[in-house]
Each structure stands twice: as structure tokens, then as C-alpha cells.
N, C-alpha and C positions, 0 to 999 in steps of 0.2 A: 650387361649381356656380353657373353664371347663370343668376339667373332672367329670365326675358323682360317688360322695360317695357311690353310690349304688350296684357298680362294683364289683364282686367276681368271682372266680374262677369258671371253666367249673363243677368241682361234685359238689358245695357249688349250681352252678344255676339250677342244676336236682332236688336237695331240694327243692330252693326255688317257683319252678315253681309249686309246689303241695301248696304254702302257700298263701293266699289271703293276701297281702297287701293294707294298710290300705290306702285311700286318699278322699278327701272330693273337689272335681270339682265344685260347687256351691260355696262353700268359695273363691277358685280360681279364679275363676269369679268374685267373688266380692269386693274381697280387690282387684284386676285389674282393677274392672270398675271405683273402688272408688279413684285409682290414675290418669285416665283419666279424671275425672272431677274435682278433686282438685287437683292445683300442690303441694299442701304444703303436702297432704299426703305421697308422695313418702319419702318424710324426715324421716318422725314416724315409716314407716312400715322398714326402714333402719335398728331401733335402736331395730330390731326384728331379722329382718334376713337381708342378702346379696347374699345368696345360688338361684342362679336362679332352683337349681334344690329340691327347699321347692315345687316347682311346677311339678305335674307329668303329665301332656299335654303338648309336646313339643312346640306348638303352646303361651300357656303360657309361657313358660319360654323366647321365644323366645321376647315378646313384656315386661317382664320385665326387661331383659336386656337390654331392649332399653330405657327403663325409668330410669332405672340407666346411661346409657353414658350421656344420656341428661341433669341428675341432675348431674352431676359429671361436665359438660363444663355449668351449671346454667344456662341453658335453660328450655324455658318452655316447659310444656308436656301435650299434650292435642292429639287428634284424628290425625291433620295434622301431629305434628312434631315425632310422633310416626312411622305413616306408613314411613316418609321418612326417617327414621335411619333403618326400616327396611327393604326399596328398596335399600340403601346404603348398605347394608350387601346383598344385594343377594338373598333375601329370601323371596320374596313376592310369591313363591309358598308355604310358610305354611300358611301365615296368608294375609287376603284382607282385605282393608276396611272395607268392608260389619260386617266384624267378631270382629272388632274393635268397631263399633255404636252398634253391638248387646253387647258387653260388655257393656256399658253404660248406654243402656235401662235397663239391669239389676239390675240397684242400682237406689236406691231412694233418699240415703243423704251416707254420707260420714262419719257420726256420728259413727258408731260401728267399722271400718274399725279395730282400734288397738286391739278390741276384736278378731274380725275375723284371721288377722294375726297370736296371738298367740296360738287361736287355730291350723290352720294351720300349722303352724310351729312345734306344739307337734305333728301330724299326719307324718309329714315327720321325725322328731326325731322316732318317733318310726316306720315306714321302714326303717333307716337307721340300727336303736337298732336290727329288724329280720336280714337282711342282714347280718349285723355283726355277729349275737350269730352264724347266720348257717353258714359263713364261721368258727368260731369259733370254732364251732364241726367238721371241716372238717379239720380243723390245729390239731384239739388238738387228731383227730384218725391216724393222719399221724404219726407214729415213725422216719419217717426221717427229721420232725421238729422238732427245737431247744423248749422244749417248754416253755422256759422263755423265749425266743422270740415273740412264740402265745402270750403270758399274755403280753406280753410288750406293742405289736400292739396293743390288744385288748382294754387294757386302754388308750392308745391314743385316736382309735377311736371311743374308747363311752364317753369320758370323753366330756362334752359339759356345759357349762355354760347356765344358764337361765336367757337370755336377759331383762325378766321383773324386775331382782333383781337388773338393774344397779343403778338406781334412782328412788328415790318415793316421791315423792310431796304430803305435804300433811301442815295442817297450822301452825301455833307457836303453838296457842294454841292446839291444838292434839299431834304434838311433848313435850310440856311441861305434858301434862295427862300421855303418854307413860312414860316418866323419869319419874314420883311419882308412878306409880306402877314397876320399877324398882329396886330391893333392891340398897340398899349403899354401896359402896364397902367398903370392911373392909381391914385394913390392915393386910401387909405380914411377911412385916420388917418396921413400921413405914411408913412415908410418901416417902421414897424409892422405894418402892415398893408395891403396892396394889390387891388388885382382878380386874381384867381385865383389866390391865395398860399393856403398851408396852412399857418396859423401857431398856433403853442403859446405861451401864457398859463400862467406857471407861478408858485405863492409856498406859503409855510406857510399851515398852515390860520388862519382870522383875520386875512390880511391884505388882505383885500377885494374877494379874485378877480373874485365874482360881482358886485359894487357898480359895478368897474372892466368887465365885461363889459356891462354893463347900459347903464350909458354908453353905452361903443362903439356899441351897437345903437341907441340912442337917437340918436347922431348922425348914422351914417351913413342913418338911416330917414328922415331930416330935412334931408338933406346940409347938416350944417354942419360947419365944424370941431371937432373934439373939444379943449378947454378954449381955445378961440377962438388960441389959437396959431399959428403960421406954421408949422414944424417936423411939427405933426400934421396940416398942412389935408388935407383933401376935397377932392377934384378933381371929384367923382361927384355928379349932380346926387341927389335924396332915392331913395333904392333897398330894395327888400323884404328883410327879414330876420326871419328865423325864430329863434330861442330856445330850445334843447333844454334843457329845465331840468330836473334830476334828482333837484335839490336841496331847493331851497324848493316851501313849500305855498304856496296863495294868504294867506294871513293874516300871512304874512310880507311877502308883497308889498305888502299894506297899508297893513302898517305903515312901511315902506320908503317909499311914496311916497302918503304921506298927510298931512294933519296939521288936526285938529280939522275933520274931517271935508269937507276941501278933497282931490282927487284931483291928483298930478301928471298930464299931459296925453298920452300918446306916441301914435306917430304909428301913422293908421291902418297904418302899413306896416310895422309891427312886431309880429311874431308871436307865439306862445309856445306850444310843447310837451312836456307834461310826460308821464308816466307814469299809466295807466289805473289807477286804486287796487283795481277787479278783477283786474288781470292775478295769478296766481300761479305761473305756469309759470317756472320759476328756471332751468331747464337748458338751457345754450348761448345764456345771453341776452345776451350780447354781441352776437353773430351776428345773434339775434332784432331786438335794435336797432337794430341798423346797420341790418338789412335793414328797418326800420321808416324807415328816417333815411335811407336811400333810394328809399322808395317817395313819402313826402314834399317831398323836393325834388324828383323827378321830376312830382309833380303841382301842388305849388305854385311852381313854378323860381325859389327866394329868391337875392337875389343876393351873401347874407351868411348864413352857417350859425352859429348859436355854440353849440357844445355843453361843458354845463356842467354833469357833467365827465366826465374821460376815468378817472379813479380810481373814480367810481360803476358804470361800465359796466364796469370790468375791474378788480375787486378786486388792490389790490396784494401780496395774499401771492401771488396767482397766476402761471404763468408767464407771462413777461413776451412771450413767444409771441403769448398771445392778442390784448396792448395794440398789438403790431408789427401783426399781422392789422386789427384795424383801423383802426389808420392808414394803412394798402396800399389800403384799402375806401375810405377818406376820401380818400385820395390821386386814385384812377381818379375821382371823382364830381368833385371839382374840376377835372381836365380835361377830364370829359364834358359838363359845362354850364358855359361859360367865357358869362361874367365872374365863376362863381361862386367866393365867397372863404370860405373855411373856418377859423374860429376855434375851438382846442381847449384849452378851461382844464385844466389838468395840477395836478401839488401836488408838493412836495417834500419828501421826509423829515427829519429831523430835522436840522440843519447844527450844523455852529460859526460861532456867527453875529459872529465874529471874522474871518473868512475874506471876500472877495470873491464875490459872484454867482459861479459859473459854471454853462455846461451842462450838467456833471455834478450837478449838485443836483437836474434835476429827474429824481423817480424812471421809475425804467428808461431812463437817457439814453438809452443803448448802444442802446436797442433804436427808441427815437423820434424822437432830434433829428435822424436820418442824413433822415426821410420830409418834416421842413418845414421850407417854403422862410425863414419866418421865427422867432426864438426870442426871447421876452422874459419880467421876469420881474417882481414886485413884490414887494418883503419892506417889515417893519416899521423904521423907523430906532429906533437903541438912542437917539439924542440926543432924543425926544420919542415917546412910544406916541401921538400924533394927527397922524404924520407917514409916509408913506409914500414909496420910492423906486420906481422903475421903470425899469432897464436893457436895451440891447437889446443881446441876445446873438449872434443870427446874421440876415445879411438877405442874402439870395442876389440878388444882380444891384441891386444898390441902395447905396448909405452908410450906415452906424449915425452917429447923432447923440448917444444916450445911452446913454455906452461908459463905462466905470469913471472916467475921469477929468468926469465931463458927465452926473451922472443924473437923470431929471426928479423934480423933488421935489413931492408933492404933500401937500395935508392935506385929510381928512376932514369933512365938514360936515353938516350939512341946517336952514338957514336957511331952505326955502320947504318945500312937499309931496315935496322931492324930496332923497333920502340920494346922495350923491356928493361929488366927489377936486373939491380946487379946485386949478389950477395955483400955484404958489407959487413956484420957481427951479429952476433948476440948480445943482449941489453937486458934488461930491467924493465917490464913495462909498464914502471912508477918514470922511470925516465921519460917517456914519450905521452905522457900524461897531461892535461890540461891543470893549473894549481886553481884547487875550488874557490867560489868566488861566488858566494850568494849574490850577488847581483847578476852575475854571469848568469846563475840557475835561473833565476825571476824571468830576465830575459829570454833566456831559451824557454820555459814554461810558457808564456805569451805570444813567441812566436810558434811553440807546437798548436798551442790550442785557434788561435788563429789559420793554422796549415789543416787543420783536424774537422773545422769549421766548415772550414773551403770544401772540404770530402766529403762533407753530410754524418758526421760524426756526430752521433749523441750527446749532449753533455754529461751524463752517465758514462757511457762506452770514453771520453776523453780525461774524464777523470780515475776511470782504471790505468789508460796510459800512462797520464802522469806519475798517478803513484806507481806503474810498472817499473817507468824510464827514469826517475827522480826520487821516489822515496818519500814523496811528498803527498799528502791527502786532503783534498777538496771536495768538498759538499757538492754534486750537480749544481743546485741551484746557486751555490757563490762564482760556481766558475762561468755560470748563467752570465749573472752581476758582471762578475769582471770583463767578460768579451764585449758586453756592451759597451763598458769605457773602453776597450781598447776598437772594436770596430772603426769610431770614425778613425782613428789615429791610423789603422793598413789603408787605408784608400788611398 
């Protein structure tokens, strides 16, 4: 059963019963008559609305519900099979025949129908928008509601997408005119990172992600080039960036860019936001975030987003669903406010650190590297632990420079107030390579599926890892067997 969005409380409808809302019964009429006589319209007017209640004559709503169960079992929909889904419901005392052919008669062609629709549909958006504000006023006079609760509801239920933005058809050529009156994106950090890119930052835990993002932000807030390089310059003069940290507390920061009681200096233009240590609300907080991560850059319009990370916001046992969803969320926000550029530190599960970077290392490839437009990554070099690499993996519409044979090499420091990568060279990244060592593998093998165990991992889903991350192929049930011997031996 649908309940009607239009529904509020007994003092919120004394209000509204003094306020003429808005409805257009001729449009009603018409985009109905116009899916009586074509079945295919019912399709188009779908990708508008679904709300039987975008109709305010019950009699209406009632025969478009029945046009939808119809489209829904791929029947057709015409005057017959209409009235009989609606004598099948019961309900042939709202609507007859008669009132059915008189829709019909109403419409001439079927031509404008997607016009009519979204007008229609902005008419019932905005009853819904009065309805709302005046329940609005009726929560937010009440003292004995919560009234971050009022704000809470109230952005749920005005918050509505506009269905005409889902897709636009339109020809090459007009899409190729649109790109040449687009400016060019200029770079950030080099081909790493660009104006309006959606790039992923990915390595093991401990290998500096967040030290290395920190950076970034610092440079680009400052427009300089990031480790004074040619390869990574700044084209951009100093630009606002914001800092989604999800990570660190402030006393880490501290200590991070401190030292005997001296402050590193960043620029006013760089932001930082982290999580409310009140919030407790755990359910669907992904969703909660993002939509937090976009009511922010809608207010503050930073021209560099980094959020740090995308594994705190979307726990990795979880379906990898949820991490795709929000990179789709990150994706649209970065074409909606262009020059804006979107950095997402990612993590990588456990490798063989024998093996080459690639994009399957970082976790949920399949499900993320397909959303950005750039992909790099830093891991630890086996030839010194105060040495780090940094390869780029994918750079859509650009050259990679530091590609397996060319990786930038850097090392670790904090000589002033401030912890950060000093550029060092370019290398080889067979140099900083782990030398394979089938024992080595076995080992790490045992200890993933043991780690994998701990998560609630299938023994199915950990032998896809394996042979992801290793190359190696285990039967479920052998790698069943082997955890058993290995069980007592982790206690």
C-alpha cells in the first residue's frame, strides 16, 4: 500500500488547509490518456516518476497504478486491460469505463507526453516542498522536539533528485562542441593528479598514505609544486582544499607537524574534517557521509577534496556494493562543481610483495578502478624500510611517467616541524621488489587466510583472494583442511 508523502500532523493540516496547493488536472489527464493509447509511453513517463501520488485525483492515481502492475508482468495497456486490473482490485466504484475513453478522447498524439510529465511532476514536488516547510514550522515551534532531528527529517524529505538529469542524448558531434568550449584541465601534481580527476591513492597500511596525502594538500593549497619536481608541477595557482580525515585525532597531527613546540605552517586554504566524536548513529553511514561530504563541498566549493579513507567509510568485509556507491556519489560531485578534483586514499590487502604493483591490488579493484579517471599507488621498498615507491597505474587522457620501469622513489624524513617524502630518484620497480621465495608465499598464504578467517571470510570468497593476490589455486574445502592445522598454531 502507498502511503501519501503528503501526510502531516493534525496543527501542521489547520495550516495547510488555509494554503492553496498547487495541481495541474489537465496534464493529469493527459500524460494518462497518452499511456492509454501508447504502450510504450508508460516506459518514459517511469524514468520521470513512480509516485502514483505525482496525481492529486484519486480516480487518477488509481488507473496509474494499474498501468504500472501491467508494465511490471509486460503486458499490454490499453482501455481493456486497464479496467480489468481495476475490477481485479475492487475498485470499479472510482473509476468506469466511460471515464477511461473519456481520457483518450483527451489527447490528440502522444508526442509531448515527456514534456507534460515533468511539468507535472514539478507541480506535485512542490505540494510536497509546502507540506513539508509547514510541517516544518510545526516541529521546529514544538520545544519538546529534538531539533536536529526536525533538520534531519526535513533534509530527507525535501532532498529529491531531478529525474530529467539521469541521461541526455544528444550527438557526437554536439558532445565534441561542448568539450572545446570546456577549459583543459590543468595539473595538480603532474599527471597524478588533475583538475577535475577522480583519483585513488592506494598502498599497505604503514606505508604513508596519509603523510603522502597531507602533502598533496599542502601543496596544492600553496600552489607549488609537490617535491619541487618538473614531472609533478602545479599549473594551478594556491586553490582551497578540504581534508576528510577519518583517521587521525588531533594529537597526532601534532605530533606530525611539530617539533619542540615549533608548528609547521599550512595554508589558510587548507581545510580539515573529521568525524563528530558524538555522532553514534552506525547505520548506513556511508551514505550518511557522503551525504555529509556533499553538503560540504556544496558550501564550502574546495577545489581539492581528499578523503582519507575510503576503507573507514566502507568496511572491507562489506559488500563491495556499498564502496562502488560511493564512488558513483564522488564521481557525479566532481562533475557537478568542475575544477573540482577528488582524491580517495584506498588500502590494499595483503600482496606478495614479490610481484609488481598492479590495479588489482587495490582492494575491490573490480568494483572501483573502472569510476577513476587516475590510479596510483605507494608501497614500502624491500631494499631499505625508509624508502618508499610511488607508481602510476592509470591516467585517463594524460601520459604515466612513473610506470614499472620509472618509479618515483622517495624517502621519509622530518628534519623541520614537518613529517614528509623527500624526492630521492627514479628507479626500477624490480629494485624495490621482495626476491620470491616459495616459502615466503606459503607463509604469507597462511597468514592471509588466517587474517581472512578472523573477517568472516568464506572459504570460497578466500580462495578467490588467494588466487587474486598469489596466483595460486585452492579447492574451498583444502583450504577448509589447512586452517584447521593451522588454527591451533594463531592462538
Amino acid at each position: 500500500m502507498t502511503t501519501s508523502p503528503l501526510s502531516v500532523s493534525p496543527k501542521a493540516q489547520q495550516i495547510s488547509d488555509l494554503v492553496q496547493l498547487p495541481t495541474a488536472p489537465d496534464l493529469e489527464a493527459a500524460v494518462l490518456g497518452a499511456m492509454l493509447i501508447d504502450t510504450t509511453i508508460c516506459s518514459l513517463v517511469k524514468t520521470i516518476f513512480k509516485d502514483p501520488y505525482v496525481f492529486s485525483i484519486p480516480k487518477y492515481r488509481l488507473i496509474f497504478q494499474a498501468c504500472l502492475h501491467l508494465d511490471k508482468q509486460n503486458k499490454p495497456i490499453d482501455l481493456l486491460t486497464v479496467y480489468e486490473d481495476i475490477k481485479r482490485r475492487g475498485k470499479t466504484n472510482i473509476c468506469q469505463p466511460s471515464e477511461l475513453t473519456e481520457l483518450t478522447n483527451k489527447v490528440g498524439s502522444a508526442a509531448n507526453t515527456e514534456y507534460h510529465a515533468r511539468i507535472l511532476y514539478q507541480t506535485y514536488m512542490r505540494r510536497v516542498a509546502i507540506r513539508q516547510s509547514i510541517e516544518l514550522i510545526e516541529s521546529a515551534g514544538n520545544h519538546s522536539k529534538d531539533i536536529f532531528l526536525t533538520y534531519a527529517t526535513a533534509y530527507k524529505a525535501l532532498k529529491k533528485s531531478d529525474p530529467s538529469g539521469i541521461l541526455r542524448v544528444s550527438t557526437v558531434n554536439d558532445a565534441i562542441a561542448t568539450g572545446a568550449r570546456m577549459e583543459q584541465q590543468k595539473q595538480l601534481i603532474g599527471a597524478l593528479l588533475r583538475e577535475r580527476d577522480l583519483a585513488i591513492l592506494f598502498g599497505d597500511e604503514g606505508t604513508g598514505k596519509s603523510i603522502l596525502s597531507y602533502q598533496i594538500g599542502d601543496a596544492v593549497s600553496k600552489g607549488k609544486d609537490l617535491f619541487g619536481i618538473d614531472d609533478l608541477r602545479n599549473e594551478c595557482p594556491p586553490k582551497s582544499v578540504i581534508m576528510f580525515d577519518f583517521e587521525m585525532m588531533e594529537r597526532e597531527l601534532f605530533d606530525r607537524y611539530s617539533t619542540e613546540g615549533t608548528f609547521y605552517s599550512f595554508s589558510e586554504n587548507f581545510y580539515r574534517a573529521n568525524m563528530d566524536d558524538s555522532w553514534t548513529d552506525m547505520e548506513n553511514l556511508a551514505d550518511k557521509i557522503v551525504d555529509h561530504i556533499e553538503v560540504i563541498i556544496k558550501s564550502h566549493k574546495p577545489h581539492l577534496a581528499i578523503i582519507d579513507n575510503l576503507t573507514w567509510i566502507c568496511d572491507e568485509t562489506t559488500d563491495n556494493t556499498i564502496a562502488a556507491r560511493v564512488m558513483k556519489k564522488l564521481d557525479a560531485l566532481r562533475k557537478q562543481f568542475p575544477p573540482l578534483a577528488i582524491l580517495v586514499i584506498a588500502h590494499t590487502p595483503k600482496r606478495d610483495k614479490s610481484q609488481p604493483l598492479e590495479s588489482r591490488h587495490l582492494a575491490g579493484a573490480k568494483s572501483l578502478s573502472n569510476f577513476c579517471t587516475s590510479l596510483f599507488a605507494i608501497s614500502e621498498s624491500m631494499r631499505d624500510p625508509g624508502i618508499r615507491y610511488v607508481k602510476h597505474l592509470k591516467c585517463r587522457g594524460a601520459a604515466k611517467v612513473y610506470t614499472g620501469d620509472n618509479v618515483l622513489e622517495l624517502t621519509l624524513i622530518k628534519e623541520t616541524a614537518k613529517l614528509e617524502f623527500e624526492y630521492a630518484s627514479t628507479s626500477a620497480e624490480q629494485e624495490h621488489l621482495q626476491y620470491a621465495d616459495l616459502e615466503d608465499k606459503e607463509q604469507a598464504i597462511n597468514d592471509l587466510t588466517i587474517d581472512l578467517v578472523a573477517k568472516k571470510y568464506s572459504f570460497r570468497r578466500i580462495s578467490q583472494e588467494i588466487e587474486f593476490q598469489f596466483g595460486v589455486k585452492f579447492a574451498h574445502t583444502t583450504l577448509s583442511r589447512r586452517y584447521r592445522r593451522l588454527a591451533p598454531l594463531s592462538l
